[in-house]
N, C-alpha and C positions, 0 to 999 in steps of 0.2 A: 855382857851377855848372861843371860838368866839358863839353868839347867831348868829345862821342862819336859814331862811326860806327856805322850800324846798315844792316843789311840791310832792304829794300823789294823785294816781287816785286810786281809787275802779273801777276794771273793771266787767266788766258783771257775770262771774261767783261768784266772792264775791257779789253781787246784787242778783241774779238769788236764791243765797244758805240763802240769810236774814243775811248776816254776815259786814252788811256796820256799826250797832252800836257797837257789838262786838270788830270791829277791832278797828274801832274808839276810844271805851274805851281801849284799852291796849294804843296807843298810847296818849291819855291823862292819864291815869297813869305814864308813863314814864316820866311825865312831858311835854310835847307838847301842846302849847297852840295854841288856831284856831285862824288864820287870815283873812281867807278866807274859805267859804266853796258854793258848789252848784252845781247842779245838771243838766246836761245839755246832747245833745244827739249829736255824735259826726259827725260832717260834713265829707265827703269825704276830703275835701279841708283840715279842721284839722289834717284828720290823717296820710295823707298823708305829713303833714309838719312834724307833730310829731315823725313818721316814717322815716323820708327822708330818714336815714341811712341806711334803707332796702329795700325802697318801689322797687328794682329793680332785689331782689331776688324772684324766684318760689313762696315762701311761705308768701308771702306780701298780696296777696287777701284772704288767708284764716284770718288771723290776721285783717284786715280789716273788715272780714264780721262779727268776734266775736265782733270786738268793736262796731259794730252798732246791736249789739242783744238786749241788753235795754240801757236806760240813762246811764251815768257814773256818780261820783259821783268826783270832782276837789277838793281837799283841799289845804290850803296853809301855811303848821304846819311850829312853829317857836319851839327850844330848843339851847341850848350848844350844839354845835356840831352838831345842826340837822338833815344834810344830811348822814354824816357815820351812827348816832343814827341811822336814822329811815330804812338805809339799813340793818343794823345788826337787829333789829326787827324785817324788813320783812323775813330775811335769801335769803340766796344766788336764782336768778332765777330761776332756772330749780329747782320747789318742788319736786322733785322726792332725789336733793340731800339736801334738809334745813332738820336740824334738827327739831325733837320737841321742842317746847319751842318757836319756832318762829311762824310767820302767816302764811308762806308757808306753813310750816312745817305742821304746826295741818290742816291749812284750804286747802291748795295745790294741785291741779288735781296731781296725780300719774301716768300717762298715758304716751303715747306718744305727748300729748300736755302738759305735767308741764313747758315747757317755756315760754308758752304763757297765759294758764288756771291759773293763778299764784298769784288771788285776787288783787294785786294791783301794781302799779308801783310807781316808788321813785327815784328823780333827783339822778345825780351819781358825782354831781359834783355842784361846785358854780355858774359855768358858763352854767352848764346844768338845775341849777334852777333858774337862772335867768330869759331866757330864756322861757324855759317850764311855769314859773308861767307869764309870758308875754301871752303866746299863751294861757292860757288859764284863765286869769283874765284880766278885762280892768282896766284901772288907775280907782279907785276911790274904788275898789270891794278888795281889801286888805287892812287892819286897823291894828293899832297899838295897 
């Protein structure tokens, strides 16, 4: 097992519900230690990098207008395995189908927005938390 750092946003609805310590703590139970953390309010320019992958479907401005509802909250957790761990914690995107036990799950819009209402996002990949903690930590803002 390789220790990996991966990106964790709390998006607006986890903010909005009081659930950014809550989550916080289950994933430092798990063992996840902070490398990075802060609070910031996300640019046009951000989210639209963040997004590339969609910004050019219909449903791109609605996702958009949620991420600039309040701050977001950037983390930058390291573990064994970190990036699979902290997707399995989150449970699968759409809250409508995570289990209990997970964060979606317990904390999860149920609606026709649990794809996006989903409390927090989580790199999917090494090369996608490379990246992602790039866009959103500058060099000197992640510690050992």
């Amino acid at each position: 097992m390789a220790i990996e750092t991966t990106l964790v946003l709390f998006k607006p609805d986890g903010i909005q519900q009081g659930l950014s310590g809550v989550v916080l703590d289950r994933f430092l139970k798990e063992g996840f230690r902070i490398r990075g953390l802060k609070m910031l309010e996300a640019s046009d320019e951000l989210i639209n990098e963040h997004y590339s992958h969609i910004v050019q479907f219909d449903f791109f401005p609605a996702i958009q207008s949620f991420m600039q509802e309040t701050p977001i909250i950037a983390l930058a957790l390291e573990a064994e395995d970190g990036i699979s761990r902290a997707r399995k914690l989150l449970g699968p995107t759409d809250s409508k189908e995570a289990e209990e036990g997970t964060i979606r799950g317990d904390y999860g819009c149920k609606d026709e927005s649990s794809k996006t209402r989903n409390i927090c996002h989580a790199s999917d990949s090494p090369e996608a938390a490379e990246a992602e903690l790039r866009r959103f930590f500058s060099e000197g803002e992640i510690f050992s």
